[in-house]
N, C-alpha and C positions, 0 to 999 in steps of 0.2 A: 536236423530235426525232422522229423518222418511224422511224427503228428500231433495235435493239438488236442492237451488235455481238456475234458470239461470243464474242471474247475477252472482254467484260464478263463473260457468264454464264459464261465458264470463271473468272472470277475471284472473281463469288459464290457458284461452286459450293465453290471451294477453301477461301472463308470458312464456309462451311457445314460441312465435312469439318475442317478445324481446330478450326472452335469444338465440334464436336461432342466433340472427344477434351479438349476445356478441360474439362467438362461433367462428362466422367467422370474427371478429375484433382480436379475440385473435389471430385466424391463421396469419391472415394479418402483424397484430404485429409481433410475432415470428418469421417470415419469416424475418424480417427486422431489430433483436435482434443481438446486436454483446455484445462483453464480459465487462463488469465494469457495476456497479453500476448507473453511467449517462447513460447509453444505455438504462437500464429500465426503468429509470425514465422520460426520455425524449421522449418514445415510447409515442406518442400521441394512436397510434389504439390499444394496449393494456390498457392503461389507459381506454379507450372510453368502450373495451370489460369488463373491470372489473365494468365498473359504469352500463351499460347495464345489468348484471347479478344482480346487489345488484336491479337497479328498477324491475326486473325480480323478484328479491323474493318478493321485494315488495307486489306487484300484486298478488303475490301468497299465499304469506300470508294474503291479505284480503279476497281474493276467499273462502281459508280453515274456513276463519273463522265461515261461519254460514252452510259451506254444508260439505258431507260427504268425509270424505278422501283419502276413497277407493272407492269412484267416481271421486273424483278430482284429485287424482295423477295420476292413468292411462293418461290424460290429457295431463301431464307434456310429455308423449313419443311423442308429436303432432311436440314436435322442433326439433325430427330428421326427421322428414316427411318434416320440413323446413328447416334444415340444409341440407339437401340431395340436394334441390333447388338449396338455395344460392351456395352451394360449386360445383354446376353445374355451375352457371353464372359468379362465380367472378374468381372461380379457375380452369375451364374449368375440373373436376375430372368425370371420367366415371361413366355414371349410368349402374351398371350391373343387369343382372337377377336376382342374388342375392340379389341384396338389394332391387328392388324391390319386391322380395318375404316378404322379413324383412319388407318393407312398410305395405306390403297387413295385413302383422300379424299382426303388430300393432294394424293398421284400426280396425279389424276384430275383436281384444281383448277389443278394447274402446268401441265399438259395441255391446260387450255381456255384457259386464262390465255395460253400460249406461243402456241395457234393463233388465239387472238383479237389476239396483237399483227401476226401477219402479212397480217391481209386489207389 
């Protein structure tokens, strides 16, 4: 493989943007998780975050299929750049310095990563 379709990266992007809101369903859920077997079962927003991640590999699994891997996984880091979001909005959690350093890195590596696949 010599290069990587867009439509792939539009389709790990989309897996990245899904699993990310899994992520914060899961949290939501477990916040709300009490002890036995009906507690799990009955969690609507875990359930919700579990089916969220399988359409998330979905996604991502047809993305991988015709581009390169190690273009397209890098990618996958784009849903803590949207978890960081969400868990700002739902869960009122601080965004500090730090993480947004850890943002900028990410960014910064998908960046070299995207323009290293093109020479």
């Amino acid at each position: 493989m010599s290069s990587t379709p867009v439509a792939s990266m539009l389709l790990v992007l989309t897996a990245s943007f899904i699993g990310s809101f899994g992520a914060v369903l899961l949290k939501a859920g477990a916040s709300r998780l009490g002890l036995g077997l009906r507690q799990l079962v009955c969690n609507y927003r875990l359930g919700l975050g579990v089916a969220l991640f399988l359409l998330s590999s979905y996604f991502f699994v047809l993305g991988v299929r015709r581009g390169e891997l190690s273009v397209l996984y890098p990618l996958v880091s784009l849903s803590y750049v949207w978890t960081m979001i969400w868990s700002r909005l739902f869960f009122a959690e601080p965004i500090t310095r730090g993480k947004l350093w850890g943002l900028l890195l990410i960014l910064l590596g998908i960046t070299l990563i995207s323009l290293g696949a093109h020479r």
